[in-house]
C-alpha positions as CSV (number, residue, x, y, z in Angstrom):
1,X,-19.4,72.2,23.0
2,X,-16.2,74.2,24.4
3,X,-13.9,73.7,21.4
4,X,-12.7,77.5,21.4
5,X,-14.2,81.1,22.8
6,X,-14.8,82.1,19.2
7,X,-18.2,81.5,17.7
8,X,-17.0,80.9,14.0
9,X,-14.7,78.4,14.9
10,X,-17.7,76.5,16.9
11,X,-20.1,76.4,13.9
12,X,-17.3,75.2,12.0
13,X,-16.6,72.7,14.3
14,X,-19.9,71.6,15.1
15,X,-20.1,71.0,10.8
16,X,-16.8,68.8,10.9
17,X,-18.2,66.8,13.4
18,X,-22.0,66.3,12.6
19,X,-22.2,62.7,11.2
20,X,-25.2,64.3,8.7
21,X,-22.8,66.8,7.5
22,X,-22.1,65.5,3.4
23,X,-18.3,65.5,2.0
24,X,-18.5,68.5,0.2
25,X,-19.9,70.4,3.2
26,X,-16.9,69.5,5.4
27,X,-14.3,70.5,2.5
28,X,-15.7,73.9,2.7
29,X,-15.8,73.9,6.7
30,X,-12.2,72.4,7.1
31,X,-11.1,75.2,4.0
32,X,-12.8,77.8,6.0
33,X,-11.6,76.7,9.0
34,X,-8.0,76.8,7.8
35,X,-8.7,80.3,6.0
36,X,-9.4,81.7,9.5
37,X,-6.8,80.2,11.9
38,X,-3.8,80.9,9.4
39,X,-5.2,84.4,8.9
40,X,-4.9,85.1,13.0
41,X,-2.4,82.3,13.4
42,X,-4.3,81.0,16.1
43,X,-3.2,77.7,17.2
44,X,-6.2,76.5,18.7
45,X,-7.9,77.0,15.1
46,X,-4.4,75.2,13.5
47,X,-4.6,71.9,15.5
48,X,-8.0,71.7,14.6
49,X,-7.0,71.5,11.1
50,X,-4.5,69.2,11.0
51,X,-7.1,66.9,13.2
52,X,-9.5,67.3,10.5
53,X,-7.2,66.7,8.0
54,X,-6.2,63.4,10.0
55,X,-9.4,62.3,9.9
56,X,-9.7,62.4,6.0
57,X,-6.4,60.3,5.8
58,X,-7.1,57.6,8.2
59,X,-8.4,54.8,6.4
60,X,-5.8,55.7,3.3
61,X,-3.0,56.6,4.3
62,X,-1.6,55.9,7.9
63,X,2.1,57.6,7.7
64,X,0.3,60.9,6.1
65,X,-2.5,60.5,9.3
66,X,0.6,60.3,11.8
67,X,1.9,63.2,10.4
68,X,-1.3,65.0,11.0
69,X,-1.6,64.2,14.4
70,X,1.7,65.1,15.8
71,X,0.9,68.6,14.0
72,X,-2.1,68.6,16.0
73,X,-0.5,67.5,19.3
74,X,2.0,70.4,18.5
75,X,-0.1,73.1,18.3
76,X,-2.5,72.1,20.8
77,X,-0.2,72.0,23.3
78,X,1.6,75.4,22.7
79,X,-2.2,76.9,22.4
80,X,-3.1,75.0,25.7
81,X,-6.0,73.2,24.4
82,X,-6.8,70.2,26.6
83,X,-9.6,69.3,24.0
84,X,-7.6,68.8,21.1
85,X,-4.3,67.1,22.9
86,X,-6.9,64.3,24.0
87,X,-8.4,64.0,20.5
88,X,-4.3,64.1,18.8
89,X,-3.4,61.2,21.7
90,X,-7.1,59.4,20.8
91,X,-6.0,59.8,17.4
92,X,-2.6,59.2,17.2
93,X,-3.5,55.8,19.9
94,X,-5.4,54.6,16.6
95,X,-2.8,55.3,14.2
96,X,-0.2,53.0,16.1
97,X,-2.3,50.3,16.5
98,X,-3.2,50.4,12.7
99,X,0.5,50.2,12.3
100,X,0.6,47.0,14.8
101,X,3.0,49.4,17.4
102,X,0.8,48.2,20.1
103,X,2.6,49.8,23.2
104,X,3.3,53.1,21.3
105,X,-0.5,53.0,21.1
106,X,-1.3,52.4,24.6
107,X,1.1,55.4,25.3
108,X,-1.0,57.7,23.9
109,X,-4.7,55.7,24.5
110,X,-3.8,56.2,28.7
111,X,-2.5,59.9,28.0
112,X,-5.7,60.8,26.3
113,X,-7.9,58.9,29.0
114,X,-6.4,60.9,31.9
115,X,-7.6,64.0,30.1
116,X,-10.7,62.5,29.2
117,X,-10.9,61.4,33.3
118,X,-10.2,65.0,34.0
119,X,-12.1,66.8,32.0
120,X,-15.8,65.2,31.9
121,X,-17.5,68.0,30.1
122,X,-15.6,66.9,26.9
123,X,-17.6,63.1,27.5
124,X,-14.8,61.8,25.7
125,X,-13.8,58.6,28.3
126,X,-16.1,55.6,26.6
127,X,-14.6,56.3,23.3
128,X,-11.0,55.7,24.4
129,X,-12.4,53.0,27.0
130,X,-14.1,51.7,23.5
131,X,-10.8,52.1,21.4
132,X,-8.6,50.5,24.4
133,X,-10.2,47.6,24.0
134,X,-9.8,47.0,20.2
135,X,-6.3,47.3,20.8
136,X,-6.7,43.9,22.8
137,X,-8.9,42.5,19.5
138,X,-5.9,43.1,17.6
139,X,-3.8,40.9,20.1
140,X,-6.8,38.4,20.4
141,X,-7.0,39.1,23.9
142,X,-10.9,38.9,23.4
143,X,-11.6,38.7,27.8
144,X,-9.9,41.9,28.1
145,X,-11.2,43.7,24.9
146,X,-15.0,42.8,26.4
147,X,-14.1,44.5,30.2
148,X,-13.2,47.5,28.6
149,X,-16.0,47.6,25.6
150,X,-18.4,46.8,27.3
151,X,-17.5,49.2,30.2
152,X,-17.3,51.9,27.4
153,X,-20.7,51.1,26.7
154,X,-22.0,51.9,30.2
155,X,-20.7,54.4,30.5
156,X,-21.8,55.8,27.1
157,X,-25.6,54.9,28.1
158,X,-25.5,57.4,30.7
159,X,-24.5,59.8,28.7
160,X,-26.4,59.1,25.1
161,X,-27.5,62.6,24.4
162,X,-24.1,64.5,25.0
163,X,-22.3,62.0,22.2
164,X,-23.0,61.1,18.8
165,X,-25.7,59.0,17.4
166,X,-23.7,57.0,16.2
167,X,-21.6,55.9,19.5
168,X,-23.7,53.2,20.8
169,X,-24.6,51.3,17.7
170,X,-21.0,51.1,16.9
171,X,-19.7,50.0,20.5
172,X,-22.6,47.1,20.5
173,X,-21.5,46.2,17.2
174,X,-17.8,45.5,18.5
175,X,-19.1,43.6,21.6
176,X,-21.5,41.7,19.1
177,X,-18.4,40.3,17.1
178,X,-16.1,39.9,20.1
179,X,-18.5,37.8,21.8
180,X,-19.1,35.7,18.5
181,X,-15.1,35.4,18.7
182,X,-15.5,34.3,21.9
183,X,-17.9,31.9,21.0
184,X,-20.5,33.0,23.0
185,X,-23.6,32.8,20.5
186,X,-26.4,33.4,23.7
187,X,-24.3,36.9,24.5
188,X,-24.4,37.3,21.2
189,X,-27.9,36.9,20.9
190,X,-28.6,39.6,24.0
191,X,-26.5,41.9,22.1
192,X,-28.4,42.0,18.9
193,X,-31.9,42.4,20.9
194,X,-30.5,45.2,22.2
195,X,-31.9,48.6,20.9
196,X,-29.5,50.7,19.8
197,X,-30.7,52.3,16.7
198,X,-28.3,50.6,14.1
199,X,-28.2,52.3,10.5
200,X,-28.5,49.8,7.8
201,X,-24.4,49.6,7.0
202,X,-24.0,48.5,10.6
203,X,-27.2,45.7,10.7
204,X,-25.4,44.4,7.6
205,X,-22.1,44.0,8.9
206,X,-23.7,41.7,12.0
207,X,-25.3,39.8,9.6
208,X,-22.0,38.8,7.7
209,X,-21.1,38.3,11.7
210,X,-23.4,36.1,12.4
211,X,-23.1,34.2,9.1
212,X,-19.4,33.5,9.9
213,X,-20.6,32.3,13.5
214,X,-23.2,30.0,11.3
215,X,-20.0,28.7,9.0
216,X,-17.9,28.1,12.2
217,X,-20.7,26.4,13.6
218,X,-21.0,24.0,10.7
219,X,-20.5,20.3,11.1
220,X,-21.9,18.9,7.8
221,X,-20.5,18.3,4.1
222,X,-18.3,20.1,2.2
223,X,-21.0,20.7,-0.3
224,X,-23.1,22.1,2.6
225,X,-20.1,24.3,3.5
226,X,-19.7,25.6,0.1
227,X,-23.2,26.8,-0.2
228,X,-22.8,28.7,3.2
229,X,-19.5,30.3,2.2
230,X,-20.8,31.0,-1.3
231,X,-24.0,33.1,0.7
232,X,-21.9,34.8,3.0
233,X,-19.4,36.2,0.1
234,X,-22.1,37.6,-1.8
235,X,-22.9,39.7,1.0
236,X,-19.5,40.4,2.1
237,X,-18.4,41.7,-1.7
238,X,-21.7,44.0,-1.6
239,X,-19.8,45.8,2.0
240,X,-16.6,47.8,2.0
241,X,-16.0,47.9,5.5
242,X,-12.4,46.7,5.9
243,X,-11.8,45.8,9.4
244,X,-15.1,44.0,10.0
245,X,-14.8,42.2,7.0
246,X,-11.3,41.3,6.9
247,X,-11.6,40.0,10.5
248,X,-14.3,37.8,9.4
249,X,-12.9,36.8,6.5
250,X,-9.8,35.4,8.0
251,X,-12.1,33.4,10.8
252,X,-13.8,32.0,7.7
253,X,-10.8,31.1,6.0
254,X,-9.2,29.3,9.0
255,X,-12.1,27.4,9.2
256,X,-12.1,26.3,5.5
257,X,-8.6,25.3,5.4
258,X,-9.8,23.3,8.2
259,X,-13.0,21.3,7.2
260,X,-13.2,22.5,3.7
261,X,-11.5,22.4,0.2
262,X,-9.6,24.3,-1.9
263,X,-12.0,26.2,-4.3
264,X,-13.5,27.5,-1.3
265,X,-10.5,28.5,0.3
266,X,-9.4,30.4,-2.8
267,X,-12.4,32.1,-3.1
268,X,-11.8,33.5,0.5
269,X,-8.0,34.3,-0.2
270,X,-8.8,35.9,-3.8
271,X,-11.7,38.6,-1.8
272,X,-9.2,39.1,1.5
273,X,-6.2,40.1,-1.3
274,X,-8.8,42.4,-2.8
275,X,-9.6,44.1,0.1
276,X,-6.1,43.9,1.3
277,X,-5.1,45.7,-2.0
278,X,-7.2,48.7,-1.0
279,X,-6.3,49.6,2.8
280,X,-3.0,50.4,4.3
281,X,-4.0,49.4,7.6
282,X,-1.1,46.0,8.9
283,X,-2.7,44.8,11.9
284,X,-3.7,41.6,10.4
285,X,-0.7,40.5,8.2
286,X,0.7,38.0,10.4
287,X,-2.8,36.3,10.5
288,X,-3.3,36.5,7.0
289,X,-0.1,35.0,6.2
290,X,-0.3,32.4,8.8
291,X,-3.3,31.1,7.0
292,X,-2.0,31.4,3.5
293,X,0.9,29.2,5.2
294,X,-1.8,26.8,6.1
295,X,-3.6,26.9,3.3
296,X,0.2,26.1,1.1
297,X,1.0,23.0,3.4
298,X,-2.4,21.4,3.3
299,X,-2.9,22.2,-0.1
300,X,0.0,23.0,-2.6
301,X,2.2,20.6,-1.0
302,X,0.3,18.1,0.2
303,X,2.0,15.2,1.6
304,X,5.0,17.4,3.0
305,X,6.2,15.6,6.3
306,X,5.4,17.5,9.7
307,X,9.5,16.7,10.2
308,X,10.2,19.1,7.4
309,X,12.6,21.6,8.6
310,X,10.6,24.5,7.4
311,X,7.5,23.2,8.7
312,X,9.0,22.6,12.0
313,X,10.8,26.5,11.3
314,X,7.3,27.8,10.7
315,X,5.6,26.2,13.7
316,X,8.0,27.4,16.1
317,X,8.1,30.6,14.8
318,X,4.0,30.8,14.9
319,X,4.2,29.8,18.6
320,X,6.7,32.5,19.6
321,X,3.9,34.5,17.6
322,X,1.5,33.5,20.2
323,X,3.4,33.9,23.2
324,X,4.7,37.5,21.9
325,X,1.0,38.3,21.6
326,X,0.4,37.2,24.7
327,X,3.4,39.3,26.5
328,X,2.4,42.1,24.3
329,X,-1.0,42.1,26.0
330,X,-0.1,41.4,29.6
331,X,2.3,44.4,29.1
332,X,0.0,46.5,27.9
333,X,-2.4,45.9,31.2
334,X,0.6,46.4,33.5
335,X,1.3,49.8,31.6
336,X,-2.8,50.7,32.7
337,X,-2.3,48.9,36.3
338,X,1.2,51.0,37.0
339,X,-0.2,54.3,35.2
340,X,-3.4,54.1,37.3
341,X,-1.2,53.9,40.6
342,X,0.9,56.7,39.6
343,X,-2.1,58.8,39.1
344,X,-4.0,57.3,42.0
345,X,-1.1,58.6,44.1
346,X,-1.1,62.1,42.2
347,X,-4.7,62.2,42.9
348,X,-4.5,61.2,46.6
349,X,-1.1,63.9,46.5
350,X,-4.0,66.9,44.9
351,X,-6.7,65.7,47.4
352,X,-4.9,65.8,50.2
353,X,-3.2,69.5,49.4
354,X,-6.8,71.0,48.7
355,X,-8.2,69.4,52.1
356,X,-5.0,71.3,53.6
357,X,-5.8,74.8,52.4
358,X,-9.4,74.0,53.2
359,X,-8.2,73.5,56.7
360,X,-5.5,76.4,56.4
361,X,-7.2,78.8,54.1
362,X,-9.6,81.3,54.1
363,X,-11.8,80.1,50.9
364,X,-11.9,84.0,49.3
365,X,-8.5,85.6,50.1
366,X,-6.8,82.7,49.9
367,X,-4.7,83.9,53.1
368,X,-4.4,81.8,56.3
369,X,-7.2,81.2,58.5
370,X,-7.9,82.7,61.9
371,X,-7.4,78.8,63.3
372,X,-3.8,78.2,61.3
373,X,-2.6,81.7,62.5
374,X,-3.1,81.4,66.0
375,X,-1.5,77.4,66.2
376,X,1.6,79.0,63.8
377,X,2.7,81.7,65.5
378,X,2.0,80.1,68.7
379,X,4.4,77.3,67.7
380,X,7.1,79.8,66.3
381,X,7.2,81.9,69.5
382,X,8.3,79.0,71.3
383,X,10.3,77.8,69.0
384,X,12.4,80.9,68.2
385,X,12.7,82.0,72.1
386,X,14.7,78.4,72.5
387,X,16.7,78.9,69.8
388,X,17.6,82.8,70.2
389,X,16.8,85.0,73.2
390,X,18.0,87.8,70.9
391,X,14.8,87.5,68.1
392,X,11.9,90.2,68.0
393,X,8.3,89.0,67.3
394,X,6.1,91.6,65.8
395,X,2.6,91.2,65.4
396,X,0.3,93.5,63.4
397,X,-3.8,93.3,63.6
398,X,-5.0,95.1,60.8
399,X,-8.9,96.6,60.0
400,X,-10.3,98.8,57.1
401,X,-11.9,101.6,58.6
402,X,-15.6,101.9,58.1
403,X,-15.9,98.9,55.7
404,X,-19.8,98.6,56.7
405,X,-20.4,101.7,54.8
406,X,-18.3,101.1,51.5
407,X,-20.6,97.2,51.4
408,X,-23.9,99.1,52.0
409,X,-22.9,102.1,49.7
410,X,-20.9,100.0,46.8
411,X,-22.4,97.0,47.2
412,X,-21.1,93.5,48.3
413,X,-19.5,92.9,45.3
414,X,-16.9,95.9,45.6
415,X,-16.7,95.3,49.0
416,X,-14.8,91.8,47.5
417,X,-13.0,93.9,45.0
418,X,-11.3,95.9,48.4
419,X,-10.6,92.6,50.3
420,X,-8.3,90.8,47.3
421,X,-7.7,94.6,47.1
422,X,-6.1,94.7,50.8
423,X,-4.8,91.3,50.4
424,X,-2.8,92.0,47.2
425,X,-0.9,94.5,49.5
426,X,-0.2,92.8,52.6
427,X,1.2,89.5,50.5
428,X,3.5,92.5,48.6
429,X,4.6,93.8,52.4
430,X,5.7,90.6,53.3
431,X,9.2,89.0,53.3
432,X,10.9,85.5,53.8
433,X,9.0,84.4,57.1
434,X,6.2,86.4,57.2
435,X,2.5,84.8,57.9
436,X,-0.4,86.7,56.6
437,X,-3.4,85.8,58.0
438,X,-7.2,87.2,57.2
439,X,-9.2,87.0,61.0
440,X,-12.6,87.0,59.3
441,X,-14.3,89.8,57.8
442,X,-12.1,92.9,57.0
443,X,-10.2,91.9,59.8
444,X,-6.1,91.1,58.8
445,X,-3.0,90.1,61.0
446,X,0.9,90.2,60.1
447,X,3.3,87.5,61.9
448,X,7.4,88.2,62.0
449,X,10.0,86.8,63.4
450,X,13.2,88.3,62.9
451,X,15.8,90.8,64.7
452,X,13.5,94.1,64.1
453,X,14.3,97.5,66.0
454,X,11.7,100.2,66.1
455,X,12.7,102.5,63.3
456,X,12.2,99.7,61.1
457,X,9.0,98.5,62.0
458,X,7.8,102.4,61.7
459,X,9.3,102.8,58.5
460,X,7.8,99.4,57.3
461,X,4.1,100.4,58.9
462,X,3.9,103.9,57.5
463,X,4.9,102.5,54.2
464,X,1.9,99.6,54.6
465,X,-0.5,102.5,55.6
466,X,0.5,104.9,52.0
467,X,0.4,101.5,50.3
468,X,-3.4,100.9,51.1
469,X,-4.2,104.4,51.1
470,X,-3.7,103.7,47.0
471,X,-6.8,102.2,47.0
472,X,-9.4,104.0,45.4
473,X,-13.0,104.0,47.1
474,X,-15.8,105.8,44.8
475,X,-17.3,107.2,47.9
476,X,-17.5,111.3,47.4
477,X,-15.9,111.8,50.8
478,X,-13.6,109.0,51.3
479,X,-11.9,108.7,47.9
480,X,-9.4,106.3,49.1
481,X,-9.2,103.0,51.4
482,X,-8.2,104.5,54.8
483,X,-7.1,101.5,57.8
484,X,-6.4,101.2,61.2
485,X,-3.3,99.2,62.7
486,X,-2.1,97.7,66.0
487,X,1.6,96.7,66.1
488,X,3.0,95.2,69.1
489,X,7.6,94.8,68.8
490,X,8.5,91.9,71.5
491,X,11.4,90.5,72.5
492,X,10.0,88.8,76.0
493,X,6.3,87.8,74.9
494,X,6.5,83.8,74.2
495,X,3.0,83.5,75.0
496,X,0.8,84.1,71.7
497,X,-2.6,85.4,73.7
498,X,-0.4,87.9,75.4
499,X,0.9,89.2,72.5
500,X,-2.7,89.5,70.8
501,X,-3.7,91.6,73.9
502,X,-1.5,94.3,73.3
503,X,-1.2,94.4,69.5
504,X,-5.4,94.3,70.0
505,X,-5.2,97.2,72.7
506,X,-3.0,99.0,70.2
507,X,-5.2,99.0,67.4
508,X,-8.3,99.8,69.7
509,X,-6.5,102.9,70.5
510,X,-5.9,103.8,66.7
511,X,-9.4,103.7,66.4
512,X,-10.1,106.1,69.4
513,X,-7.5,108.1,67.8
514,X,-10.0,108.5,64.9
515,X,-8.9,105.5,62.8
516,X,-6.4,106.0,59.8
517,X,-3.4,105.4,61.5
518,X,-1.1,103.3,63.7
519,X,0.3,102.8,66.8
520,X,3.3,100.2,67.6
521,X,3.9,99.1,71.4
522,X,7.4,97.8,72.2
523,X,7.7,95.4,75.1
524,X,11.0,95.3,75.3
C-alpha cells in the first residue's frame, strides 16, 4: 500500500482504512495522524487528514464534506500525491452528485479515473467505474448505470484480494437493485445466487429489495397490498440505510398512489419524511415531491379536473423534468466519449514519442543511437553544403581509455556510474545544433555544424579533455577518467563515411600516441 515513504503514516493509514477498525480506534489514528503531519507540515500527511475527516462528514453534512475535499485536493497536489488527488476527485465526484450537480460530478469522477487508469497499483478503477454508474441511478438512466456497474464488477473480481472485503458484496448489491428497477426479476435472481460473501446489513437491504419488487409485482386487492406494505415497513424501520431505503421507499410509494389507498400511502410518506429528516443528501427531492404531488391530486383533492391550470402547470413542468434528465445523462456520456478521445489521442501522442526514442535512443545514456547519428548528420551535410559553401562540419569520435579494466576492477555497476558520468559532460559541451551520439559501448561521437576555425575547435577539445579528466576513478594508478579523441574540421567533406574515416584515423592515432589526448585533422 504506497500511501507515503514513511512507515508511521502507513500503519496509520492502513487503521483508517481497515473496515474492522472500531470508531474509537480511527479517532485516535486520524488525531495521531494529524499530530504528525502538522508537526513536519508534511502535505502528504495533511491531505490525508482532511480525506479522513471527509469521510466522517459524508453522510451528515455534505457542504462541511466539500470543504474537506478541496483541502485535500489542495494539498495533495502541491505534495505531488497522485494517490490522494484520485481519492479528493473520487470523493469530491460523490459529493456533487449527493448535491444533484451531476456534471460537476462527472468532472471530477473522469479526472479521478484517468489516474486510476494510470496508476494500476492503486486498484482504484472499479470503484469509480462502480460510483460512475450510480451517478446514472440518480438520473434513472438504469442501461447505462448496469454497463458501468457491472463492468466495475469484473474488473473488481480479478482483483478481489488487493481491495476490500467489502467491494464486491456492495457492487452486487447495486446491480441487484438496478436490475429489479429494471424489472428484470431473472437477473435479479442470478445476482442473488451469486457468492459474494454479503454481511448481514447488506442481505437485509436485498430483502427490503426484493420485497418492493414482490409489491410492484402485486396485482390483487388493496387489503392484499396493505398486508405486503405493512411487512415490508417493519423491516425497512428496523434498517437505517438511507439511500437503499429511500429509493425503495419512493418505488413503493409510486406504486401505492397507484393501486392502493391512502392509509397506506401515508404510512410510506410519514417513514420517507423520517428518514428525510435525518440525511442532508438532495438527490431525490424532485421524486419525492413529484409523488407527494401525486399523492395531493388523487387524494386531497380528489375530483380536481385534469384541465386545471396547475395540474396542466405541474405536468408540463414534470415532463421538462424528464427530458432534462434525460439531456443531463446523454451529456454526461458525451463528456466520457469526448474525454476518452482526448486521452486516446494523448495516449497515441506518448506511445508514439517513446517508440521514437526507442528507435533514436540508446536505452541507458539516453543519447542518440549509432543508427540515428549516422542518417542525421548524413542528412545535415548535404543539407548545409546547398545552403552555404562557407559552413565547417566537425566531427569528434570519442573513447575512454582502458574502460575494460575500470568494469573488471570496479565492477559493472561503476563502469555505468562513468558512462552517465561521460555523458553528463558531453551534453554540457554541447551548444545549439550539436548531436551527441553514444556508438555502443564506451564509444561517443560529437556532430557540428557551424562556421568553426581551428583555434576554436582546440580550445573547445582541450577544454572537453580537462572536463572528463574531473572524473574520479578509484583505481590506485589511474585516479582520474583519462580519454582518447579524434576530431576531423571540414569544410569540403559532404560525404558522412568519409568524414568518419578521418575523424576514425585521427583518434586511432591518439591511441598510438598513448591515449589521453587528441588530435584534430583539418581538410580544408
Amino acid at each position: 500500500m504506497k500511501y507515503h515513504d514513511k512507515a508511521k503514516y502507513q500503519n496509520l493509514m492502513l487503521l483508517l482504512e481497515d473496515d474492522s477498525t472500531s470508531v474509537e480506534e480511527m479517532e485516535i489514528a486520524l488525531n495521531k495522524l494529524e499530530e504528525l503531519a502538522t508537526k513536519e507540515n508534511d502535505l502528504v500527511g495533511l491531505a490525508a487528514v482532511n480525506f479522513y475527516n471527509a469521510l466522517k462528514y459524508s453522510e451528515i453534512d455534505i457542504p462541511k464534506t466539500i470543504e474537506f475535499g478541496e483541502k485535500t485536493l489542495s494539498y495533495a497536489q502541491a505534495g505531488n500525491s497522485q494517490f490522494f488527488v484520485m481519492r479528493a476527485y473520487n470523493s469530491l465526484g460523490i459529493d456533487y452528485s449527493e448535491k444533484a450537480d451531476y456534471l460537476q460530478s462527472m468532472n471530477y469522477y473522469i479526472k479521478a479515473y484517468h489516474i486510476a487508469t494510470k496508476n494500476p497499483e492503486y486498484n482504484f478503477e472499479p470503484t469509480i467505474l462502480n460510483n460512475i454508474g450510480n451517478l446514472f441511478v440518480w438520473l434513472k438512466d438504469y442501461e447505462t448505470a448496469i454497463n458501468f456497474i457491472e463492468s466495475s464488477f469484473e474488473q473488481a473480481s480479478k482483483i478481489r484480494d488487493k481491495l476490500s472485503k467489502s467491494f464486491l458484496p456492495q457492487v452486487a448489491l447495486n446491480i441487484i437493485e438496478l436490475y429489479s428497477y429494471s424489472e428484470e426479476y431473472s437477473k435479479v435472481d442470478y445476482w442473488k445466487s451469486v457468492n459474494v460473501d454479503m454481511d448481514e446489513g447488506r442481505k437485509e437491504v436485498v430483502e427490503i429489495i426484493c420485497m418492493m419488487n414482490d409489491i410492484v409485482q402485486y396485482q390483487g386487492d388493496i387489503q392484499g397490498l396493505d398486508e405486503k406494505i405493512s411487512i415490508y415497513l417493519e423491516h425497512v424501520k428496523r434498517n437505517d440505510d438511507f439511500i437503499y431505503i429511500f429509493r425503495s421507499l419512493l418505488r413503493v410509494l409510486e406504486y401505492s398512489i397507484d393501486k392502493g389507498n391512502q392509509e397506506i400511502c401515508l404510512k410510506l410518506i410519514d417513514e420517507m419524511k423520517q428518514r428525510r429528516k435525518n440525511s442532508s443528501l438532495a438527490m431525490h427531492d424532485l421524486y419525492f415531491y413529484e409523488c407527494l404531488y401525486n399523492y395531493d391530486i388523487k387524494y386531497v383533492r380528489k375530483g380536481i379536473s385534469p384541465s386545471n391550470n396547475f395540474t396542466k402547470y405541474y405536468e408540463t413542468s414534470k415532463r421538462m423534468n424528464e427530458i432534462l434528465k434525460t439531456v443531463c445523462s446523454k451529456n454526461l456520456m458525451m463528456e466520457i466519449e469526448l474525454d476518452n478521445a482526448k486521452n486516446q489521442k494523448n495516449d497515441i501522442l506518448f506511445e508514439r514519442t517513446i517508440l521514437l526514442q526507442k528507435v533514436e535512443k540508446d536505452s541507458f545514456t539516453q543519447l542518440y543511437n549509432k543508427v540515428y547519428m549516422d542518417a542525421k548528420i548524413s542528412e545535415d551535410l548535404k543539407i548545409n553544403r546547398i545552403k552555404s559553401e562557407n559552413k565547417t562540419a566537425v566531427l569528434y569520435f570519442i573513447d575512454i581509455d582502458y574502460f575494460k579494466r575500470i568494469n573488471d576492477t570496479l565492477g559493472h555497476q561503476k563502469g555505468d556510474e562513468i558512462l552517465l558520468a561521460v555523458t553528463s559532460k558531453l551534453l554540457e559541451f554541447k551548444h545549439e545544433g550539436t548531436l551527441v551520439g553514444r556508438y555502443g559501448g564506451d564509444e561517443f561521437i560529437i556532430y557540428m555544424s557551424g562556421y568553426f576555425d581551428y583555434d576554436y575547435i582546440d580550445k573547445k577539445t582541450q577544454k572537453l579533455l580537462d572536463e572528463l579528466k574531473m572524473i574520479e576513478i578509484p583505481i590506485e594508478d589511474m585516479g582520474h577518467l583519462t580519454c582518447s579523441i579524434g576530431v576531423v574540421l571540414s569544410k569540403t567533406t559532404r560525404d558522412f563515411k568519409a568524414l568518419c574515416k578521418k575523424a576514425d584515423l585521427a583518434l586511432y592515432e591518439v591511441k598510438e600516441a598513448g591515449r589521453n589526448g587528441y588530435i584534430i585533422k583539418e581538410d580544408v
